[in-house]
N, C-alpha and C positions, 0 to 999 in steps of 0.2 A: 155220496159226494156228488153233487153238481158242477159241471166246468161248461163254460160258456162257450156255445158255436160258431154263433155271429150274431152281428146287433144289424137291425136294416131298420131303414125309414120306410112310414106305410102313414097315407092321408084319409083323415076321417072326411065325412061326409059332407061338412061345413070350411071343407077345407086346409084347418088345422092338418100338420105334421108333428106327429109322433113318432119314437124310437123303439121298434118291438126287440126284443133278446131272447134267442133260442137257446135253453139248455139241454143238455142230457145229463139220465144219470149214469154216474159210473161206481163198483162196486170192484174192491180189490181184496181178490182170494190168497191165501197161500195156503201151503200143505206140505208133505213130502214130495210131492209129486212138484212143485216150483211155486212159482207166484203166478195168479191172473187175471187179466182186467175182463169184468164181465160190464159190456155197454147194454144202457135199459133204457127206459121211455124219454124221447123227447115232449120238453112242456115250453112254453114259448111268454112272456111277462113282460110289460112295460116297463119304464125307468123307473115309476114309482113302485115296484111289485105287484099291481093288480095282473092277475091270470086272462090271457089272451087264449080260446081256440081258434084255430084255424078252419074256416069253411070249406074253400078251395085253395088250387095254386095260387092263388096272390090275395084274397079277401081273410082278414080276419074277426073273428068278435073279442070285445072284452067281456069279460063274464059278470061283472059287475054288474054296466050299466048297459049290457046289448048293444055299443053303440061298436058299430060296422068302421073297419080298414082297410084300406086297398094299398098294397104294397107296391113304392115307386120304383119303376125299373131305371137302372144305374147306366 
């Protein structure tokens, strides 16, 4: 199961502002032993769901189209 991190804005190279969304996943055990929440990989995706990686602290790519974002600070 996915649950959302946070949504931040980050501007392409023409300008344009886009909304990227960080998720993680989460996986929920139980047993005898109780129930537990196992946290996994974060992935990060536009509003439209195209898959965003991350370069650095604040540049990201979309995987799509290669095109380059720089995330604006608040």
């Amino acid at each position: 199961m996915d649950h959302e991190l946070e949504r931040f804005e980050a501007r392409t190279e023409d300008g344009t502002v886009r909304t990227i969304i960080a998720w993680q996943t989460f996986a929920r055990t139980g047993g005898l032993s109780g129930s537990r929440i196992l946290k996994g990989q974060h992935r990060f995706t536009l509003l439209n769901g195209k898959g965003v990686v991350q370069l650095d602290g604040g540049a990201f790519q979309v995987i799509a189209s290669g095109e380059v974002l720089h995330r604006i600070a608040v």
